[in-house]
Steps between C-alpha positions, in 0.01 A plus 500: 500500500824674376824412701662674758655796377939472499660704705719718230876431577606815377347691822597259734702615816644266726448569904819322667353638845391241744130469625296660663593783336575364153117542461470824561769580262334296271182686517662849444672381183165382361339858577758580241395293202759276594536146516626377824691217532562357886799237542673601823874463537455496862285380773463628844472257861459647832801412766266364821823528753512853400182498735676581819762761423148737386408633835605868665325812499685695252432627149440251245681516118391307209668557218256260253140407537648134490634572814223669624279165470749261599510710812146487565497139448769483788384742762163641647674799527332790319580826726695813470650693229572330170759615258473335127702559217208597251160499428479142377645444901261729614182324349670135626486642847149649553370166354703326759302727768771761580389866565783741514666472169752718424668460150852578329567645165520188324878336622701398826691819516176729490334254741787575749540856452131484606530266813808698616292814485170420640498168658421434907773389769567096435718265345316449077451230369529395146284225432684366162595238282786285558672648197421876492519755219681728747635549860210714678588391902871552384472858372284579786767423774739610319318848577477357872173393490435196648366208253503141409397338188351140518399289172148412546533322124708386244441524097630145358524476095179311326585202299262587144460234280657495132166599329419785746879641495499484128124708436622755792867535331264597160377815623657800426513687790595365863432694805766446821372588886829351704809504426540108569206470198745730293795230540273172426365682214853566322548132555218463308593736246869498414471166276283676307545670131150719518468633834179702630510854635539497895328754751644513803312676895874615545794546318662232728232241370642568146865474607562130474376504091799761438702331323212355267370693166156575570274720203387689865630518849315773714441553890228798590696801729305347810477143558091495514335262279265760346804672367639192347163396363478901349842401305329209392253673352713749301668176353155448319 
């Protein structure tokens, strides 16, 4: 029997996203020919005494599918309109059992625009993580509509061994999804002499590898993964 087959380092891309949805990812870059490479930089964990600030009858906002499924780990609660950020949202709620789905276009300001213009009478609520990418409940009242955000989990950096840092910090292309990723990443990075292209959802998720000389540095118009993965594969 001939061995396993090596995976050929030269097509390897390194996921930093956390799981769940570092598989998914991972699938989509093998549909390219590509040879994925998962070693989160971060790792999400639901907040339990988040539990009792989820109740009222208003719109719900979720502005990542993590947040989506932390939330339905926390509350029965599955009624009324739901506003997500994208489709990647979208499909994390109608697996968690919600029914009225009503996406953005992709980022917290379209996902606004669209609560303040269709949404029902009540106070939203932005089910999010401790840390979030941006300030949904405070753009909404600052157009006077009532809203509250409350972390339903936090993202906490992995701890990689040596070995596994080392093979991921070979490949030569790096994809981003969170800004927080984006600044453990250029920790990772800046000692280095040969650095690997970065890909980044949004341009913010490139902005903390600025000042480091990268052969690529690129962030899709809209911060949807299949736009970022599309960049990826014009890097081929």
């Amino acid at each position: 029997m001939s061995p396993p087959a090596r995976p050929d380092a030269s097509r390897a891309v390194w996921i930093t996203r956390a799981e769940p949805g570092a598989a998914g990812t991972a699938a989509r870059v093998a549909a390219l020919g590509l040879e994925p490479l998962v070693l989160p930089l971060l790792e999400t964990v639901d907040l339990p005494e988040a539990a009792g600030a989820l109740g009222g009858e208003g719109p719900l906002a979720f502005t990542s599918a993590n947040g989506v499924r932390a939330f339905a780990r926390l509350s029965p609660r599955r009624c009324g309109p739901v506003y997500v950020v994208g489709p990647a949202t979208a499909a994390a709620a109608r697996s968690a059992g919600f029914a009225d789905i009503r996406p953005g276009a992709g980022d917290v300001e379209a996902l606004a625009r669209r609560i303040l213009a269709d949404a029902p009478p009540g106070e939203v609520l932005h089910a999010a993580a401790r840390e979030p990418a941006g300030d949904l409940a405070g753009r909404l009242l600052a157009s006077g509509r009532p809203a509250r955000r409350v972390a339903v989990y936090a993202a906490r950096e992995t701890r990689p061994t040596a070995a596994q840092l080392n093979e991921a910090l070979a490949a030569p292309v790096v994809l981003a999804h969170s800004p927080r990723a984006g600044r453990i990443l250029a920790g990772h990075l800046a000692p280095l002499a040969s650095r690997p292209a970065v890909l980044g959802l949004s341009p913010a998720c490139l902005a903390p590898l600025e000042g480091l000389d990268l052969p690529a540095r690129a962030a899709p118009d809209r911060p949807l993964e299949s736009d970022m993965l599309n960049l990826l594969a014009s890097l081929r």
